[in-house]
LUMBA-439015 format. One line per 10 residues: number of its first residue (from 1); for each residue x, y, z of C-alpha. Coordinates in steps of 0.02 Angstrom, whole numbers. Each point is the difference from the previous one (the first is absolute). Layout:
BEGIN
NUM> X Y Z | ...
! end
This chain:
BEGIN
1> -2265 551 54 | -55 -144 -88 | 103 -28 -147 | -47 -55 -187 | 41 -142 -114 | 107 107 -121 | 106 52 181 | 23 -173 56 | 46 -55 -187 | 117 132 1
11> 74 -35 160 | 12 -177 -48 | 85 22 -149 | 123 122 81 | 49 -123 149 | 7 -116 -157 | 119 98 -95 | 97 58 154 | 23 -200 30 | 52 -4 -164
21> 134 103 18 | 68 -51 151 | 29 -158 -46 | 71 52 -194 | 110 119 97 | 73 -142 126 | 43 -104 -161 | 83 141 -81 | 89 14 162 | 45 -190 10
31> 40 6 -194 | 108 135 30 | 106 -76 146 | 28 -156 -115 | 80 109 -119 | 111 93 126 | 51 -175 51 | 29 -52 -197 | 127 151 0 | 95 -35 147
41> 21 -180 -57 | 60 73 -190 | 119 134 83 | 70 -146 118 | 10 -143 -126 | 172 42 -70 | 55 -8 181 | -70 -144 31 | 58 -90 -147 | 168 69 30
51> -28 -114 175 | -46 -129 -67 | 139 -14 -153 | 142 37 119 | -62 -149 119 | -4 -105 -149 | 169 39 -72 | 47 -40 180 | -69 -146 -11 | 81 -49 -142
61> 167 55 39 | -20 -90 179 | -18 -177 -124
! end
């Protein structure tokens, strides 16, 4: 079967599209795992600059 213009258009533009989408969807992805990692730094921060407060009031004791 020999196919038409308007087919291979249309298939073009839906390999296009699906492309498209692939690619949108692997940056929503990667968007998405920078924000999981924004959150796990926020809910660790006080911890963290618990850390580093008590090593500096050791610090300054220790001088």
């Amino acid at each position: 079967m020999v196919s038409t213009l308007d087919e291979e258009v249309a298939l073009m533009a839906t390999e296009l599209i699906n492309w498209i989408y692939d690619k949108a969807s692997l940056e929503i992805e990667t968007i998405g795992y920078y924000e999981l990692q924004f959150h796990v730094l926020q809910a660790n921060l006080p911890e963290k600059l618990w850390h580093i407060l008590e090593a500096q009031l050791a610090k300054w004791t220790m001088t």
